[in-house]
VMD Tcl script that builds the backbone (N, CA, C; Angstrom):
set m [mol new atoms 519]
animate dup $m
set s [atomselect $m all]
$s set {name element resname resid chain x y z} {
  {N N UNK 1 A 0.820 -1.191 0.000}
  {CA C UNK 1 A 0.000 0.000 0.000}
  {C C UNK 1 A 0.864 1.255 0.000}
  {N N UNK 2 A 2.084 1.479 0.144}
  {CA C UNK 2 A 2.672 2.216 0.673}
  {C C UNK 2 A 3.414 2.617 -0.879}
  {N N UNK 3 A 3.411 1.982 -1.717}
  {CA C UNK 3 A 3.851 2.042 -3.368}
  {C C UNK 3 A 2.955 2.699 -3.809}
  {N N UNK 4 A 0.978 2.733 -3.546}
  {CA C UNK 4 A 0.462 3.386 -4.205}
  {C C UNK 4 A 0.433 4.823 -3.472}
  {N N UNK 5 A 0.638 4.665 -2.198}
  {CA C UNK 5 A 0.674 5.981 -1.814}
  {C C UNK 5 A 1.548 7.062 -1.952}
  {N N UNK 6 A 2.932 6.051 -2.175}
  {CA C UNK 6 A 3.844 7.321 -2.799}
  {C C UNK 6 A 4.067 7.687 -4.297}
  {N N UNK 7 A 3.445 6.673 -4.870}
  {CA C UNK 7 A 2.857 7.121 -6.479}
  {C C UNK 7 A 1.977 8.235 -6.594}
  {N N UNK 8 A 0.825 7.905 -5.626}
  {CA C UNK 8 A -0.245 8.967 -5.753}
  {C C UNK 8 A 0.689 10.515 -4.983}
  {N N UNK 9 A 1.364 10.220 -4.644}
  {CA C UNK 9 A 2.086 11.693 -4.279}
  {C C UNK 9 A 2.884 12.188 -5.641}
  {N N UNK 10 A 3.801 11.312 -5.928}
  {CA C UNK 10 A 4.656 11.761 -7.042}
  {C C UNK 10 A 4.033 12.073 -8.528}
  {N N UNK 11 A 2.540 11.442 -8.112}
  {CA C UNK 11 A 1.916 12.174 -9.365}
  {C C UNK 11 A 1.688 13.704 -9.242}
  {N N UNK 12 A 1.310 13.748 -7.924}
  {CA C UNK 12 A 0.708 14.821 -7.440}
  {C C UNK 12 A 2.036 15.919 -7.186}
  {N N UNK 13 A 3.492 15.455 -7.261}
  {CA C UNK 13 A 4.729 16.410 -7.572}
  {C C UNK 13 A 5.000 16.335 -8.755}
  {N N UNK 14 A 4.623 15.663 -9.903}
  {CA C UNK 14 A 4.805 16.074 -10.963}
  {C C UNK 14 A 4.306 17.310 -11.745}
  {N N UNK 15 A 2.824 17.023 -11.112}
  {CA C UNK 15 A 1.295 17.675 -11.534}
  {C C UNK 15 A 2.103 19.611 -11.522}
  {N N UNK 16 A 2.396 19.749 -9.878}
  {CA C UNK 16 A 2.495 20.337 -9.201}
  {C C UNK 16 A 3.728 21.622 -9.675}
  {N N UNK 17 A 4.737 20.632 -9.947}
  {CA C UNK 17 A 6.046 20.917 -11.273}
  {C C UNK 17 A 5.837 21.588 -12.141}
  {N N UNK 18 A 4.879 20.809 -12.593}
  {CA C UNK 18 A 4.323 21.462 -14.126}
  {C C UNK 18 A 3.718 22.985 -14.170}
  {N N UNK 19 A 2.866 22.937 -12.987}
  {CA C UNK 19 A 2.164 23.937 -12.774}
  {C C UNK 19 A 2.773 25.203 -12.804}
  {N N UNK 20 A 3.658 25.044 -11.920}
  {CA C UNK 20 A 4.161 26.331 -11.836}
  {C C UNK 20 A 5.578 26.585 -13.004}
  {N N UNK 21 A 5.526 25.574 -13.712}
  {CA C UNK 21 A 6.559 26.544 -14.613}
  {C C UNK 21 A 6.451 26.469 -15.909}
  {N N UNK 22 A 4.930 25.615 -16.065}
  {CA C UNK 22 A 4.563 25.304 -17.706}
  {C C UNK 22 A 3.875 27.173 -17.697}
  {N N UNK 23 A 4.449 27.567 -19.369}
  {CA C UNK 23 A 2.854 29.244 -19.681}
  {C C UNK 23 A 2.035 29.034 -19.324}
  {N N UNK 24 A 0.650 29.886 -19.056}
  {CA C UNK 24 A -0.601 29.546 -18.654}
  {C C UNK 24 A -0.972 28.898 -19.415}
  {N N UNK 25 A -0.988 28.819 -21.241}
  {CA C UNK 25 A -1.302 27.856 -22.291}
  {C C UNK 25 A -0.517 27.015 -22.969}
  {N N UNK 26 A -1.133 26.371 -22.298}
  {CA C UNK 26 A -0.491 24.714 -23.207}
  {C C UNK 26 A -1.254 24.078 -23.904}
  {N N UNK 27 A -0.358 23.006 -24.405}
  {CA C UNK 27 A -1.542 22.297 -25.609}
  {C C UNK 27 A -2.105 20.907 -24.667}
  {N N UNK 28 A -2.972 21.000 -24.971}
  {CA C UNK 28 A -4.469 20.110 -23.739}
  {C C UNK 28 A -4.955 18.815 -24.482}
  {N N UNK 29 A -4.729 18.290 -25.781}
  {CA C UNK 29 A -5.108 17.599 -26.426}
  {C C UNK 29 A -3.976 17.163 -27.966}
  {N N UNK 30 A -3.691 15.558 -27.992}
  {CA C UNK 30 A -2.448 15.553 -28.828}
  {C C UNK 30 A -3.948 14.720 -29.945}
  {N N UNK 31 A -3.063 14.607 -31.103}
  {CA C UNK 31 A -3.627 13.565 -32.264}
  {C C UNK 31 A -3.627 12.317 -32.173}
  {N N UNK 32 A -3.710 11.201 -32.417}
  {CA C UNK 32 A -3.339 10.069 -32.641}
  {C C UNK 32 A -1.834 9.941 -33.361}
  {N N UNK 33 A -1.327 10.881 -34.463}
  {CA C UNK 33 A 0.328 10.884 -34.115}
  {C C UNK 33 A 1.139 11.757 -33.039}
  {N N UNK 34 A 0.448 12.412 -32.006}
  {CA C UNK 34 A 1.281 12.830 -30.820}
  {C C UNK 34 A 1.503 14.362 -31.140}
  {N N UNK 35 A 0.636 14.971 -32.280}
  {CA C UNK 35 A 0.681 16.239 -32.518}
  {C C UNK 35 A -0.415 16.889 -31.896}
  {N N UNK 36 A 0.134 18.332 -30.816}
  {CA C UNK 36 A -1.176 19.019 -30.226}
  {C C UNK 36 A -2.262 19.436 -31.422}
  {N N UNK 37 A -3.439 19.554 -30.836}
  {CA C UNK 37 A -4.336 19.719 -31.796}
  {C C UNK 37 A -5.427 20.477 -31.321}
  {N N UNK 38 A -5.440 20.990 -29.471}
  {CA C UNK 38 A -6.657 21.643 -28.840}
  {C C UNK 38 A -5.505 22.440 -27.850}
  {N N UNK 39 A -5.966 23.621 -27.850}
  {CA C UNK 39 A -5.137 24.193 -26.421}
  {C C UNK 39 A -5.447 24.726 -25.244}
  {N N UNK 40 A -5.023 24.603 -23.829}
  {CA C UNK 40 A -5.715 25.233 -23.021}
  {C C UNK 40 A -5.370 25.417 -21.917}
  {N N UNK 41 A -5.614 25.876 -20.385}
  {CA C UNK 41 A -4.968 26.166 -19.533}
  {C C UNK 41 A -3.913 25.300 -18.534}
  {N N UNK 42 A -2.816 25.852 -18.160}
  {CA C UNK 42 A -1.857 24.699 -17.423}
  {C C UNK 42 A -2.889 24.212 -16.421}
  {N N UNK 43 A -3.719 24.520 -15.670}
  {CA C UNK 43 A -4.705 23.796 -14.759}
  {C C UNK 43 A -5.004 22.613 -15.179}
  {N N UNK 44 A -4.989 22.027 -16.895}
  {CA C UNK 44 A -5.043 20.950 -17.337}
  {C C UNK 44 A -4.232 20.052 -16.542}
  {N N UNK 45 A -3.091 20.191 -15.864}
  {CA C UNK 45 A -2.256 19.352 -15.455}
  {C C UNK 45 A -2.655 18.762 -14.051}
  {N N UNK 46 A -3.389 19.821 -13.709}
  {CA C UNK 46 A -3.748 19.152 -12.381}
  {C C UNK 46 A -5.657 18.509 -12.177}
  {N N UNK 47 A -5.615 18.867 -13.468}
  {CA C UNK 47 A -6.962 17.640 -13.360}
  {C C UNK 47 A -6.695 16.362 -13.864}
  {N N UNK 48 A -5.451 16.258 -14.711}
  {CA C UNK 48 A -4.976 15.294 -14.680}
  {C C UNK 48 A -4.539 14.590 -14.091}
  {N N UNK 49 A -3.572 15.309 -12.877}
  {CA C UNK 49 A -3.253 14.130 -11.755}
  {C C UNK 49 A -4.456 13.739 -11.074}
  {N N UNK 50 A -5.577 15.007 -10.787}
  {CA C UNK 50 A -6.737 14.577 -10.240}
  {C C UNK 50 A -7.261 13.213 -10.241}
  {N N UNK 51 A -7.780 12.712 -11.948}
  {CA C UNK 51 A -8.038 11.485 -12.525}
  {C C UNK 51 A -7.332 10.873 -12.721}
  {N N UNK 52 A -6.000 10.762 -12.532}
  {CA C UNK 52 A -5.024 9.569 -12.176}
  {C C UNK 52 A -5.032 8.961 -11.022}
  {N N UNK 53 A -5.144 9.745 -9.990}
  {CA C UNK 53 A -5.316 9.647 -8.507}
  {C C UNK 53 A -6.111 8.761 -8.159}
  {N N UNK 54 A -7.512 9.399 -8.926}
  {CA C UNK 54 A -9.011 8.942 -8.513}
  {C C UNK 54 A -8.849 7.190 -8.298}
  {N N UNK 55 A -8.730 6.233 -9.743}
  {CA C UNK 55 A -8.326 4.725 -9.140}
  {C C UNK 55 A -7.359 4.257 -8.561}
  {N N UNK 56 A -6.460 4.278 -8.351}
  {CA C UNK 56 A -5.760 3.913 -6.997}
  {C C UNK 56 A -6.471 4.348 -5.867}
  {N N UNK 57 A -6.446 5.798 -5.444}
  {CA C UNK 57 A -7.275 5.949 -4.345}
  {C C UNK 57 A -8.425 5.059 -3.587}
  {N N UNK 58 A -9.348 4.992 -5.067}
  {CA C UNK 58 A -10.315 4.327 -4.666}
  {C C UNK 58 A -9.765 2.343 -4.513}
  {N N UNK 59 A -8.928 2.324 -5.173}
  {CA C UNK 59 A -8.638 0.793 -4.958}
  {C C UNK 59 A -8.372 0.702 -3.436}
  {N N UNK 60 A -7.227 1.815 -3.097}
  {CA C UNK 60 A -6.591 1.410 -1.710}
  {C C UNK 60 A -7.437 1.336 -0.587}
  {N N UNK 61 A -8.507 2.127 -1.070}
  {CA C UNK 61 A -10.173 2.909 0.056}
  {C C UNK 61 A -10.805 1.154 -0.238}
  {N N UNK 62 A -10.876 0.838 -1.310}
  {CA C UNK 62 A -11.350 -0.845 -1.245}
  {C C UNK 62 A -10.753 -1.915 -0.250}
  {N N UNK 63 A -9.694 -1.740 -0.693}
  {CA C UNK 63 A -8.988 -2.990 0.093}
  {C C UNK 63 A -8.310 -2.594 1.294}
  {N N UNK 64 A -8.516 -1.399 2.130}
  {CA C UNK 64 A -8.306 -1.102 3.555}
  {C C UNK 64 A -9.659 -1.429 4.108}
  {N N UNK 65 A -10.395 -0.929 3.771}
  {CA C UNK 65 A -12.067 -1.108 4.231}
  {C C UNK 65 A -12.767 -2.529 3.910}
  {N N UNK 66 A -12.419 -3.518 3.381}
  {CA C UNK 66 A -12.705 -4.854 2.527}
  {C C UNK 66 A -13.647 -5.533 3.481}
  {N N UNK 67 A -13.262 -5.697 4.753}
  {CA C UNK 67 A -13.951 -6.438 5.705}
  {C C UNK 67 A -15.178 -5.420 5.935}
  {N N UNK 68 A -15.341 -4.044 5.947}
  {CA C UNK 68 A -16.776 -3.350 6.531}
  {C C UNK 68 A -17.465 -3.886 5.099}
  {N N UNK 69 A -17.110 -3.933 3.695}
  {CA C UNK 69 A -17.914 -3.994 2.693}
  {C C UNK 69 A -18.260 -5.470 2.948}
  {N N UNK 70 A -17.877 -6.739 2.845}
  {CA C UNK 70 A -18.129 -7.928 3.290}
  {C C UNK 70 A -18.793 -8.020 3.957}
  {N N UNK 71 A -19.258 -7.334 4.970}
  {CA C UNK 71 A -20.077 -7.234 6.399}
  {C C UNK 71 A -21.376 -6.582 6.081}
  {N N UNK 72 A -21.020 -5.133 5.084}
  {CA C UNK 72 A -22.003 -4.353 4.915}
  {C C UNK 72 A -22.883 -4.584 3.861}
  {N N UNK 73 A -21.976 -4.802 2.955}
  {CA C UNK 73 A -22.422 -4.744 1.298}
  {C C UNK 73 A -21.891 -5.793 0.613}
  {N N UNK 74 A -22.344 -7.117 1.173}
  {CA C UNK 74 A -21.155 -8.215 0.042}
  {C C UNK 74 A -21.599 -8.537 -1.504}
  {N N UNK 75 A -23.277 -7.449 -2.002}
  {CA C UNK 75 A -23.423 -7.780 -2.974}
  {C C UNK 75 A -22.850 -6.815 -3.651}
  {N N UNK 76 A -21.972 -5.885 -2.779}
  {CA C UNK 76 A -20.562 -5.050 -3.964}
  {C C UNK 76 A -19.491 -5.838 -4.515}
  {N N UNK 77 A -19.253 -6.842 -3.325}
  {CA C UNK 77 A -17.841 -7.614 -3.643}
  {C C UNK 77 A -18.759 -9.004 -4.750}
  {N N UNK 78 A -17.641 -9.417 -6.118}
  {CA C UNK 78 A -17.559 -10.248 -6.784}
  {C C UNK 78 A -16.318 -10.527 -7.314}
  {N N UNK 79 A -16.086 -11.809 -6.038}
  {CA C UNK 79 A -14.703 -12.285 -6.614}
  {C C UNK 79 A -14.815 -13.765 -6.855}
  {N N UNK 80 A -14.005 -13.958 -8.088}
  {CA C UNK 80 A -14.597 -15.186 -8.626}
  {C C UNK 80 A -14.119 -16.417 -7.912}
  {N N UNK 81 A -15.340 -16.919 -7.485}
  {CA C UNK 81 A -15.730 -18.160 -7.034}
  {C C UNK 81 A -15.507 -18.393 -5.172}
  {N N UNK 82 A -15.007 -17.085 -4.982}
  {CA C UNK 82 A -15.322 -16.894 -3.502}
  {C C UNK 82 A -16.194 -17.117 -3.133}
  {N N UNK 83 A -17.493 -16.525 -3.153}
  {CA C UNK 83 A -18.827 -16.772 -2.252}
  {C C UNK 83 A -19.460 -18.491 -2.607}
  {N N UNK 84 A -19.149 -18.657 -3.799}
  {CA C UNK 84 A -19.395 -19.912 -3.931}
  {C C UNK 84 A -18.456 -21.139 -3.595}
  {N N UNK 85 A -17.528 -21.187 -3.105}
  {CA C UNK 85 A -16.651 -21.826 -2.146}
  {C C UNK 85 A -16.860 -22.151 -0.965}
  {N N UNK 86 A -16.066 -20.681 -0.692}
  {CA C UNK 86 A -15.596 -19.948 0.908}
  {C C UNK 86 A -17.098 -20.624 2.019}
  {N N UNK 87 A -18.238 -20.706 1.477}
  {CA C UNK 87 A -18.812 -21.325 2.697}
  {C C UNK 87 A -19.029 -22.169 3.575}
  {N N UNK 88 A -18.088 -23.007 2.963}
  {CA C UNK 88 A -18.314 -24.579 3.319}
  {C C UNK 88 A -16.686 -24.292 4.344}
  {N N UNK 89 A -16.128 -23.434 4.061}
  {CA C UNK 89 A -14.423 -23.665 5.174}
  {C C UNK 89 A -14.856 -22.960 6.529}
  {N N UNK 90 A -13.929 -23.585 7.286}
  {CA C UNK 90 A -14.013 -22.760 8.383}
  {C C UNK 90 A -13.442 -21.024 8.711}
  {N N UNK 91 A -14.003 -20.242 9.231}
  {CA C UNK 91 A -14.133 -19.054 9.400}
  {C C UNK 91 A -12.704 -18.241 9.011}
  {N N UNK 92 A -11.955 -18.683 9.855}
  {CA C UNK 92 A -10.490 -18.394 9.967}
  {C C UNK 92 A -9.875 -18.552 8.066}
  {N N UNK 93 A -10.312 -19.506 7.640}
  {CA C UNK 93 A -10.175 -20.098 6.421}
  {C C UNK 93 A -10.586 -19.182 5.182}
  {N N UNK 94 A -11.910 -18.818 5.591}
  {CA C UNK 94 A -12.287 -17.720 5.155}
  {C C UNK 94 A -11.710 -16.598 4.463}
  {N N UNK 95 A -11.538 -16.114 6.220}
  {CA C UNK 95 A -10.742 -14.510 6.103}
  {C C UNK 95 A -9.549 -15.280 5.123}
  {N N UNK 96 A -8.430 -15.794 5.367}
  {CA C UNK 96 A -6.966 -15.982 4.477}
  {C C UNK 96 A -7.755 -15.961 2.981}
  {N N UNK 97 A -8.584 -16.445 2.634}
  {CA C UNK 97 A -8.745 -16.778 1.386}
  {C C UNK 97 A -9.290 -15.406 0.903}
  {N N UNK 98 A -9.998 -14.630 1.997}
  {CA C UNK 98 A -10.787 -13.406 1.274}
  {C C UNK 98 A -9.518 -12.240 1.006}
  {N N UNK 99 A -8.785 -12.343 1.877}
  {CA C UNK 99 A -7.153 -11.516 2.030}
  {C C UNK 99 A -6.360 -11.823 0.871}
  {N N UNK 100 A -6.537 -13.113 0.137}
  {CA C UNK 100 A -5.627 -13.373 -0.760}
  {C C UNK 100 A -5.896 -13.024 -2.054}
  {N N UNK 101 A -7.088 -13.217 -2.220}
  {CA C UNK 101 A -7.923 -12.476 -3.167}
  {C C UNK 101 A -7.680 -10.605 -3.485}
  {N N UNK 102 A -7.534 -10.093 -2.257}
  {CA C UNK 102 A -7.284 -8.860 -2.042}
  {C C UNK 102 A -6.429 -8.266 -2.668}
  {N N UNK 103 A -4.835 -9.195 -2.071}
  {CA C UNK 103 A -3.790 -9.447 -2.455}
  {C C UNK 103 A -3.656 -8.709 -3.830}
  {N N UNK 104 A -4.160 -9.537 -4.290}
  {CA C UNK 104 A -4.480 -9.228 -5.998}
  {C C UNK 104 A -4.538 -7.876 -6.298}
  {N N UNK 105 A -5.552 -7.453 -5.801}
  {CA C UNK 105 A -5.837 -6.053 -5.803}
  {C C UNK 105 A -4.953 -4.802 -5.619}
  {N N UNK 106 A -4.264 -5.018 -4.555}
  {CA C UNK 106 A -2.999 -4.103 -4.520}
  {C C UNK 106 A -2.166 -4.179 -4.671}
  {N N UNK 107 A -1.705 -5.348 -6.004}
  {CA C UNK 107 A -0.830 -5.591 -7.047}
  {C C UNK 107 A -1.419 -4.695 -8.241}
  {N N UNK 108 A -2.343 -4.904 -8.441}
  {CA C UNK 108 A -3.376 -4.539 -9.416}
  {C C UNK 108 A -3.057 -2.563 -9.764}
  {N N UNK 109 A -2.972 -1.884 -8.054}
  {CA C UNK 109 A -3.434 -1.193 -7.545}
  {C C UNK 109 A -1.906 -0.112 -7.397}
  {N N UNK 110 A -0.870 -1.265 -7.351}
  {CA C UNK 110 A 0.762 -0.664 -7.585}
  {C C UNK 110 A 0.888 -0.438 -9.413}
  {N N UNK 111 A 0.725 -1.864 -9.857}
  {CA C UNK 111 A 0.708 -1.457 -10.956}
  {C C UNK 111 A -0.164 -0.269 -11.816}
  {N N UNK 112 A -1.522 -0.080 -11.613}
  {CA C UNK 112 A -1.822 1.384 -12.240}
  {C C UNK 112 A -1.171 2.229 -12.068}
  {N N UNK 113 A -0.946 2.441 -11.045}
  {CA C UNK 113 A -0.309 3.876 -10.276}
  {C C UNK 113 A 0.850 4.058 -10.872}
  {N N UNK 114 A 1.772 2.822 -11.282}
  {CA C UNK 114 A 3.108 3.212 -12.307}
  {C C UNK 114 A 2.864 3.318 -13.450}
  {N N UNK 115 A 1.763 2.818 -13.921}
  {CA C UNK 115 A 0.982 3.149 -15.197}
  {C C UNK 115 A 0.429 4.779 -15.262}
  {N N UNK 116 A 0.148 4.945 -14.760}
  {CA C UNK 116 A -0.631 6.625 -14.517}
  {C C UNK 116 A 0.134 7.287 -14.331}
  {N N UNK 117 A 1.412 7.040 -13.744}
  {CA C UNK 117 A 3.116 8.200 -13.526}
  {C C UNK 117 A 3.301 7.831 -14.838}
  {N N UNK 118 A 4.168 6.982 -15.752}
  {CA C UNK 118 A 4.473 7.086 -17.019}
  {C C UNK 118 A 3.514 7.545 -18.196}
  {N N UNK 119 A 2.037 7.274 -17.755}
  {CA C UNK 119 A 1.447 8.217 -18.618}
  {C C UNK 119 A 1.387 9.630 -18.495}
  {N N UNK 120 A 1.485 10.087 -17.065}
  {CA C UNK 120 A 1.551 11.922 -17.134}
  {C C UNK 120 A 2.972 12.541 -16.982}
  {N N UNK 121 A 4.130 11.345 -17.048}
  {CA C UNK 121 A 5.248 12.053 -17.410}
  {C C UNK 121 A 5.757 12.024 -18.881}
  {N N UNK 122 A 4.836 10.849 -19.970}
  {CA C UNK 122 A 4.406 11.157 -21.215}
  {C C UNK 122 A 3.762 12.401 -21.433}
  {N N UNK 123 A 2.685 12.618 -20.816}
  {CA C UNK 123 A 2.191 13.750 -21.293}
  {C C UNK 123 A 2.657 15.242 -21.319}
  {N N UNK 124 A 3.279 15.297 -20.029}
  {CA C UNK 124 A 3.919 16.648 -19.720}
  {C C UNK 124 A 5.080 16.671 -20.291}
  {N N UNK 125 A 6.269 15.535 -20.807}
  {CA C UNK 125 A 7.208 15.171 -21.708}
  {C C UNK 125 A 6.851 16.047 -23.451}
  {N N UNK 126 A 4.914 15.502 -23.488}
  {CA C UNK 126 A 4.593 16.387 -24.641}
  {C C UNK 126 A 4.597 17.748 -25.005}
  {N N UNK 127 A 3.904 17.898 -23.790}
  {CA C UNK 127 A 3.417 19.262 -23.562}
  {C C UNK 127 A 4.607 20.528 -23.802}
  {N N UNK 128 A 5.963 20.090 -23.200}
  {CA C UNK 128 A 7.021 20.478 -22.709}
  {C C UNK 128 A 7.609 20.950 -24.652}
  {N N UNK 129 A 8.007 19.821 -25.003}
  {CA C UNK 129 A 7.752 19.385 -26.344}
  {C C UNK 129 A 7.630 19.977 -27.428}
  {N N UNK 130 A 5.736 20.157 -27.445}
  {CA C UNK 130 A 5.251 20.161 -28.132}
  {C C UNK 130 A 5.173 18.810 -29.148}
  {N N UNK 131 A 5.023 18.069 -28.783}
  {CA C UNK 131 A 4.433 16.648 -28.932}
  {C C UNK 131 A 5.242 15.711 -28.393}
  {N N UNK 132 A 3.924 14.985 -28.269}
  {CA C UNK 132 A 4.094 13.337 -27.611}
  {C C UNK 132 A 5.241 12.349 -27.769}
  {N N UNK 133 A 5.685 11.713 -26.940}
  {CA C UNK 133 A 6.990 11.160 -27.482}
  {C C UNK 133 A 6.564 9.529 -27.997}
  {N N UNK 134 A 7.379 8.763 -28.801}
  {CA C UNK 134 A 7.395 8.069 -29.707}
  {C C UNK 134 A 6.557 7.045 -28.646}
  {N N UNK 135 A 7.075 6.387 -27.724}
  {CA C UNK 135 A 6.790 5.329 -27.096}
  {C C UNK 135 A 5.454 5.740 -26.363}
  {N N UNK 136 A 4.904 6.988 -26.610}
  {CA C UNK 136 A 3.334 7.150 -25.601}
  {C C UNK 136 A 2.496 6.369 -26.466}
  {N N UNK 137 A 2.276 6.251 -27.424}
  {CA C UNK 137 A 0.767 5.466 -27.973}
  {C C UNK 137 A 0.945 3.897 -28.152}
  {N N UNK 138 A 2.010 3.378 -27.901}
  {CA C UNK 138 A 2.408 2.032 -28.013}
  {C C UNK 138 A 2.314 1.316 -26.500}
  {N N UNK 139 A 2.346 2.396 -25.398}
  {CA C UNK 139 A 2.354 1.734 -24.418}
  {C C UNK 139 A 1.220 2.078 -23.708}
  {N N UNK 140 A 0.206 3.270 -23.879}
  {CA C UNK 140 A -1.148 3.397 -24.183}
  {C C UNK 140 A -1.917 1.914 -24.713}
  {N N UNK 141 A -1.298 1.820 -25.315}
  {CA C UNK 141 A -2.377 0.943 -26.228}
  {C C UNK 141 A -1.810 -0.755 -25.679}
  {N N UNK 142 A -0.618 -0.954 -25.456}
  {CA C UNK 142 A -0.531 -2.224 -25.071}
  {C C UNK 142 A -0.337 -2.467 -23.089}
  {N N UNK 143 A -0.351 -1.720 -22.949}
  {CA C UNK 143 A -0.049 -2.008 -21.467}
  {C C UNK 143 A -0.789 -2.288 -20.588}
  {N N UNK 144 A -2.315 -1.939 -20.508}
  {CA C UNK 144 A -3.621 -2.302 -20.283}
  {C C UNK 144 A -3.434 -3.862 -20.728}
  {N N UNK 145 A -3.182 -4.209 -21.756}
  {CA C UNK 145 A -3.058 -5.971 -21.915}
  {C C UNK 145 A -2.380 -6.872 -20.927}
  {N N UNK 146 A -1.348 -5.834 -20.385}
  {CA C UNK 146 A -0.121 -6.425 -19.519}
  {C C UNK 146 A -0.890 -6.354 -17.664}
  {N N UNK 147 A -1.832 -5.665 -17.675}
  {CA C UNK 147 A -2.091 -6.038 -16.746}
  {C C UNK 147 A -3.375 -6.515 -16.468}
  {N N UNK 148 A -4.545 -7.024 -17.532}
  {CA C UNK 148 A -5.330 -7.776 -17.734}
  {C C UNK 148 A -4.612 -9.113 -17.677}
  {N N UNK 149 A -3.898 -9.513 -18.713}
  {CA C UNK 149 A -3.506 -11.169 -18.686}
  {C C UNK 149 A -3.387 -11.467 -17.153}
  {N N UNK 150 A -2.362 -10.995 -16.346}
  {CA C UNK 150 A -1.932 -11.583 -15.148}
  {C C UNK 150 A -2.868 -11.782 -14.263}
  {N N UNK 151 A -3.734 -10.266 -14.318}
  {CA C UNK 151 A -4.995 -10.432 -13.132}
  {C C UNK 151 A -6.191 -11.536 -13.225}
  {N N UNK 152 A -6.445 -11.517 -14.524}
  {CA C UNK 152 A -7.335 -13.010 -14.837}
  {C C UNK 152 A -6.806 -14.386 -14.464}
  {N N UNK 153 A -5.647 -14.429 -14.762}
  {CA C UNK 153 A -4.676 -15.812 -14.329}
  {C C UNK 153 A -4.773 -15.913 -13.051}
  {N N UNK 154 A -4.213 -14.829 -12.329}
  {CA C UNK 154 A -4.778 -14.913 -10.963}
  {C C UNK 154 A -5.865 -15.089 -10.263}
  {N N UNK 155 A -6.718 -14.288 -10.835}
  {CA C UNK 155 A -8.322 -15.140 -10.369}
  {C C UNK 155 A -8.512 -16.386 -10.390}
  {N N UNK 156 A -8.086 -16.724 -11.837}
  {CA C UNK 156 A -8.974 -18.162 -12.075}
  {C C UNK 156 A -7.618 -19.317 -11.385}
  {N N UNK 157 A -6.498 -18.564 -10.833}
  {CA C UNK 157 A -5.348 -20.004 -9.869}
  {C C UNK 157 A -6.203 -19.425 -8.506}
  {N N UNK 158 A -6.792 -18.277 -7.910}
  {CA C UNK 158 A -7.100 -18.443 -6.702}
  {C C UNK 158 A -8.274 -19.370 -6.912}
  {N N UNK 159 A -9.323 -19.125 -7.863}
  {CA C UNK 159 A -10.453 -19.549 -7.342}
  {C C UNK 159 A -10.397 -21.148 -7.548}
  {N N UNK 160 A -9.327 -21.793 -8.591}
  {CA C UNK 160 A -9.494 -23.352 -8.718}
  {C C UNK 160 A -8.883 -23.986 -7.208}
  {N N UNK 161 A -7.730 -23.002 -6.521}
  {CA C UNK 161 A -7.173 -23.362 -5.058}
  {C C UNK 161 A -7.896 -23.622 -4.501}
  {N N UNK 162 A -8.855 -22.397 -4.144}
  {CA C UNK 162 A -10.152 -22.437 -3.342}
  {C C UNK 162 A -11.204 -23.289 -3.354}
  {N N UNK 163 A -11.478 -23.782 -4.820}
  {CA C UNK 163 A -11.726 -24.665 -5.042}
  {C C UNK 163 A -11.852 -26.285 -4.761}
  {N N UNK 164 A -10.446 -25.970 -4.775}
  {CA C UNK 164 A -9.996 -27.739 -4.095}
  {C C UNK 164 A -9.878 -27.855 -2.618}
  {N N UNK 165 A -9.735 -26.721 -1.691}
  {CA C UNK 165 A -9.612 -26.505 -0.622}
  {C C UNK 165 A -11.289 -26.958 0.271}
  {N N UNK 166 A -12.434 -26.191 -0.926}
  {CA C UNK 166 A -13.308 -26.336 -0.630}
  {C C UNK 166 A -13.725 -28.315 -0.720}
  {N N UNK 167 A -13.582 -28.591 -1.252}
  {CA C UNK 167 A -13.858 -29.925 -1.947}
  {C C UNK 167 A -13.418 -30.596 -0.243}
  {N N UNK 168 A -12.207 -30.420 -0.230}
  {CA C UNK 168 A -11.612 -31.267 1.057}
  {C C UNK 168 A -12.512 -30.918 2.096}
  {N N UNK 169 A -12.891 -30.300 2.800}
  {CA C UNK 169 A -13.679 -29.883 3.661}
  {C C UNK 169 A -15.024 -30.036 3.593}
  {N N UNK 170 A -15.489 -30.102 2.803}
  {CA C UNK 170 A -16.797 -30.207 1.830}
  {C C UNK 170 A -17.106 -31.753 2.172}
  {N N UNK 171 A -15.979 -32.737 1.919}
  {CA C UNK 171 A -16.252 -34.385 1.648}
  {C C UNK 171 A -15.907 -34.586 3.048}
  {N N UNK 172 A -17.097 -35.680 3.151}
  {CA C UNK 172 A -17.119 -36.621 4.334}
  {C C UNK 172 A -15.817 -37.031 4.902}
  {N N UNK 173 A -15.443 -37.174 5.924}
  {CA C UNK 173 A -14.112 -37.672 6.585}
  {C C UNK 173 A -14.244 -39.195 7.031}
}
mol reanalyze $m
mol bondsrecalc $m
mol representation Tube
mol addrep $m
């Protein structure tokens, strides 16, 4: 947790950087080849870290609070094949398995956050510039893949664990 929190800062010193020494107008919008194409106030920079911020934040606000939502609201939480498991183990068994699941999450939750710094030090790289540098739309466009594959893999090795965990406990002794 402590990776997204000092991400979400260093976005927020980049943001901050910018601010005070980008002109009041900058260019606010690039092309699909990395050429500005809309222009508008440096404040752009800090609504940008704004909405970079916003998911991590809210991930870390998830998975610090995980147990009041479980308690409060478990038809928020859907993690695959938890609820349909997890009932048959004992309690203690439970919690580890609901924690591990979590786990996930603030892997999930480090990785954006270095995703969201290399995208707004792409951007302000542009801005600075006057266009986008070579490697922003390639890693835009593929890096979201890089952290889909793993997180699905991970679901579906926790939930077949859980799975078999359940089974044992489940069958007659």
């Amino acid at each position: 947790m402590g990776v997204v929190i000092l991400g979400v800062v260093f976005l927020w010193v980049l943001a901050l950087q910018a601010y005070w020494t980008l002109p009041e107008t900058i260019p606010s919008h690039f092309d699909f080849q990395g050429r500005p194409d809309a222009q508008g106030s440096r404040s752009t920079v800090l609504v940008l870290a704004t909405v970079f911020s916003l998911v991590p934040v809210i991930l870390l606000l998830v998975v610090r609070y995980r147990f009041v939502l479980l308690h409060r609201w478990p038809e928020l939480l859907n993690l695959p094949g938890y609820f349909l498991y997890a009932r048959v183990l004992p309690p203690e068994r439970r919690a580890l398995w609901f924690n591990r699941y979590f786990e996930v999450l603030v892997y999930l939750d480090a990785a954006l956050v270095l995703f969201f710094l290399v995208l707004e030090w792409g951007i302000l790289q542009g801005i600075r510039q006057g266009r986008l540098p070579a490697w922003f739309t390639p890693v835009v466009l593929l890096a979201p893949l890089l952290f889909l594959g793993p997180l699905v893999y991970r679901f579906l090795y926790l939930s077949r664990e859980l799975r078999q965990e359940a089974r044992r406990f489940s069958s007659p002794s």
